[in-house]
N, C-alpha and C positions, 0 to 999 in steps of 0.2 A: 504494500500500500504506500502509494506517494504519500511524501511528510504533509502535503496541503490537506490530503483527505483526512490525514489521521489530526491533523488538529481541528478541525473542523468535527469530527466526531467523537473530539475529548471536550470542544466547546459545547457541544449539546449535550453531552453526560454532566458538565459541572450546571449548564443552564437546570436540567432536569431535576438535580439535586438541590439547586439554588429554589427552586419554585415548590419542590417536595417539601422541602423543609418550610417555606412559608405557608402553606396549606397546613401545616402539620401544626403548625404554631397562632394559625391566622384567627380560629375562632376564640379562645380563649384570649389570646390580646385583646380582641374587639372589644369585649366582657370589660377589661379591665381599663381598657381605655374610654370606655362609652362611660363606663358606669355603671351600668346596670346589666343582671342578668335573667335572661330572658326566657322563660319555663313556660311548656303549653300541658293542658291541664286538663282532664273532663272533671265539671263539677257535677255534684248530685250522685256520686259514688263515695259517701260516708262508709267507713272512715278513713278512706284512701283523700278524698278532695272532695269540697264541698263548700256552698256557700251555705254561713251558719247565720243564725236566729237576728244577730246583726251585722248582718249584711258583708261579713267578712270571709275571703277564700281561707280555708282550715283545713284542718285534716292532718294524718300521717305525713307523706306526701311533700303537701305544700310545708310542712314545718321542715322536713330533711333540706327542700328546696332554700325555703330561709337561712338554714344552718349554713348551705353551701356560700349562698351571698354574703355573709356574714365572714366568713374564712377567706374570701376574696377580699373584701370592703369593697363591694360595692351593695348596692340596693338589687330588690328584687323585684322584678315584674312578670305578674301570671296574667297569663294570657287563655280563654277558654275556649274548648272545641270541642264538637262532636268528637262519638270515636273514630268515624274517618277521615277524619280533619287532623287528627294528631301527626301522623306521620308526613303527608303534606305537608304541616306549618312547620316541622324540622325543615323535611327537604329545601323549601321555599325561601329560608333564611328569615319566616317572621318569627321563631324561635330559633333558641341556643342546644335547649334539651326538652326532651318530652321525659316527662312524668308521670305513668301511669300504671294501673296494675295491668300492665298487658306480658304476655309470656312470649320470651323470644323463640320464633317460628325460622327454620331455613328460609320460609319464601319475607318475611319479613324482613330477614338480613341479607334478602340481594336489593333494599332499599339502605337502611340504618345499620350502624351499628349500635349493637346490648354493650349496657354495662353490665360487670358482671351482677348474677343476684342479689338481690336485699331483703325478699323476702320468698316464702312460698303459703299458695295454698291450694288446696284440695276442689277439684271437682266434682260437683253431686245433682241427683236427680232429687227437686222438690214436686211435691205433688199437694191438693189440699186434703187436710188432714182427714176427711170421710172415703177420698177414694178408695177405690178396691184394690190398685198397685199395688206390690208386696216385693215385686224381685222386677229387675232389669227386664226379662221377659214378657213380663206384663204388659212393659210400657213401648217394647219393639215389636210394635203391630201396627197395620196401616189405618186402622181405625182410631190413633192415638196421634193425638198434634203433642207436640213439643215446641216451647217458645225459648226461643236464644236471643242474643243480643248478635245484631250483624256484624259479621267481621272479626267477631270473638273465637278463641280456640274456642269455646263452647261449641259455637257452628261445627266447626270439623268435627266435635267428639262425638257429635252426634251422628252427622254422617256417618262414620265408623264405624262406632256401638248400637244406635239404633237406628240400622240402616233402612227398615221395613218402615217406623213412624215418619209424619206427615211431620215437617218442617217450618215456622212460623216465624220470619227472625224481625225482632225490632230495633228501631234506631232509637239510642239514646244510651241510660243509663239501665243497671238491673232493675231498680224500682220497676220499671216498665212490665218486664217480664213479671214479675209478683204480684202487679194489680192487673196483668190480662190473667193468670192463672184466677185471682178470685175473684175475675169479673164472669169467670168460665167460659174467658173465649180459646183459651189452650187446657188441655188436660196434666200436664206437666211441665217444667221446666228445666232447664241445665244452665246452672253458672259457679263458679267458686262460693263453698260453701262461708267464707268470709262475708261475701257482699249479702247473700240471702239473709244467712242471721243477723246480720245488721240494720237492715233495715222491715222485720218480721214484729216489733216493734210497734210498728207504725203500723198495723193491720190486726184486725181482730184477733186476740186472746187465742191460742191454737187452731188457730188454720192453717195453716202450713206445715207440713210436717217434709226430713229430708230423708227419702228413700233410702238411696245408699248413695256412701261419702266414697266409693270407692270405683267409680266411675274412669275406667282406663285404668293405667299404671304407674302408681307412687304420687309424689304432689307435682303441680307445676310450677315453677322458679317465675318471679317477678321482675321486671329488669325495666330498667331507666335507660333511653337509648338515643344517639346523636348523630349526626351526617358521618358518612365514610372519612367525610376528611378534615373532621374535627378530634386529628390525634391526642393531639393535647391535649383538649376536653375531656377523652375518654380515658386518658391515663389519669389526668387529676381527680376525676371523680372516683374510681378506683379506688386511687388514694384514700379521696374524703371517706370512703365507708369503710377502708378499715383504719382509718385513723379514731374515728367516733367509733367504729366498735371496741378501743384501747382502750379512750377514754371514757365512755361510761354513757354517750349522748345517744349513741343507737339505741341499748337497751331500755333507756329513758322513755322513747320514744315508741317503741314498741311495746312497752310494758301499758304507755296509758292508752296507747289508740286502738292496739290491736287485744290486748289479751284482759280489757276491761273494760266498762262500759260506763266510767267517770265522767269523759269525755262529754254526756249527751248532758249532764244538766249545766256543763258548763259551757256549751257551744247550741 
């Protein structure tokens, strides 16, 4: 190779390298240079995210998101979306990171990158408390609607495990799926059994009851996720969660959102 081709092809490796590395670095500077960082959210998913009694975004969630702003200095801005809005307002650059209980999917990560997990929870079939359900089989028949949330692994589990029942998916939050169940326009439901008992609550005294909590195999991991080429981002978040599980502020946080129920008279 002539010396002109070959510098000419060690200028484009060090160009390559030069612009890799500012991608690598680009989003997290912005954060720190703007000011502010910028988290999309679905609200109405207690006790993940949600807007509380006044008028403020709360939650698990949104509190690790403050924690993160707060270890930056800079301030925090939530920003709210449907659930198929979340992953678009990453890609789209009108957020930094998406925050939500979504479980990282292969066909999800040929869009974002997962941070690793933060939390898990378990998959399950609700039905209301009179029905005749008893076992999986029951409810994998084609005379049986199942209501999902769109877009949710929920959706696939279903598909999967009860491939025979009729399919009903809503947009929005799971609340949705629990007031079509006891409005009986679905016969049952599938979501993480987190979000159901959270907000069962809020509906009549035992109507709801969860079939079974063992729905697929094992639990599924929760993950907080960014653009492919927000490396930075995705290392320092890392960081942040096992820096706060050292220090004491994950479990803090997990102890009153998730595994108690203090949280409602104060939000």
């Amino acid at each position: 190779m002539k010396s002109g081709k070959i510098l000419i092809v060690l200028l484009a490796l060090m160009l390559s390298v030069f612009f890799t590395g500012i991608a690598m670095a680009g989003t997290l500077t912005d954060i720190v240079n703007r000011g502010e960082l910028r988290v999309a959210v679905q609200s109405g998913v207690a006790p993940f995210a949600f807007v509380d009694k006044n008028g403020k975004h709360t939650g698990s969630m949104v509190d690790f998101a403050q924690e993160m702003a707060n270890r930056m200095g800079v301030k925090l801005k939530i920003l709210d979306f449907d659930w198929d809005g979340l992953i678009p307002a990453v890609l789209s650059g009108k957020a930094d990171i998406l925050a939500a209980d979504m479980t990282p999917t292969l066909k999800r990560a040929l869009k974002v990158t997962f941070i690793d997990p933060w939390y898990e929870v378990q998959p399950c079939i609700f039905t209301q408390t009179n029905a005749p359900y008893k076992t999986i089989a029951d409810v994998n028949k084609p005379n049986v609607t199942v209501g999902v949330l769109l877009g949710s692994t929920g959706e696939q589990k279903v598909k999967k495990y009860l491939p025979k029942a009729k399919v009903k998916a809503y947009k929005g939050s799971g609340r949705m799926v629990v007031q079509a169940l006891v409005a009986g326009r679905i016969d049952a439901g599938v979501n993480d059994d987190l979000a159901v008992l959270t907000v069962l609550p809020d509906f009549p005294p035992h109507s709801i009851r969860l079939l079974d909590k063992r729905l697929g195999h094992g639990k599924d991991p929760l993950c907080f996720a960014v653009r492919p080429d927000s490396v930075n981002l995705w290392q320092w978040t890392n960081l942040f969660f096992k820096t706060i599980r050292r220090d004491g502020t994950y479990d803090k946080n997990i102890n009153y959102w998730m595994k108690s129920t203090a949280w409602k008279k104060d939000h």
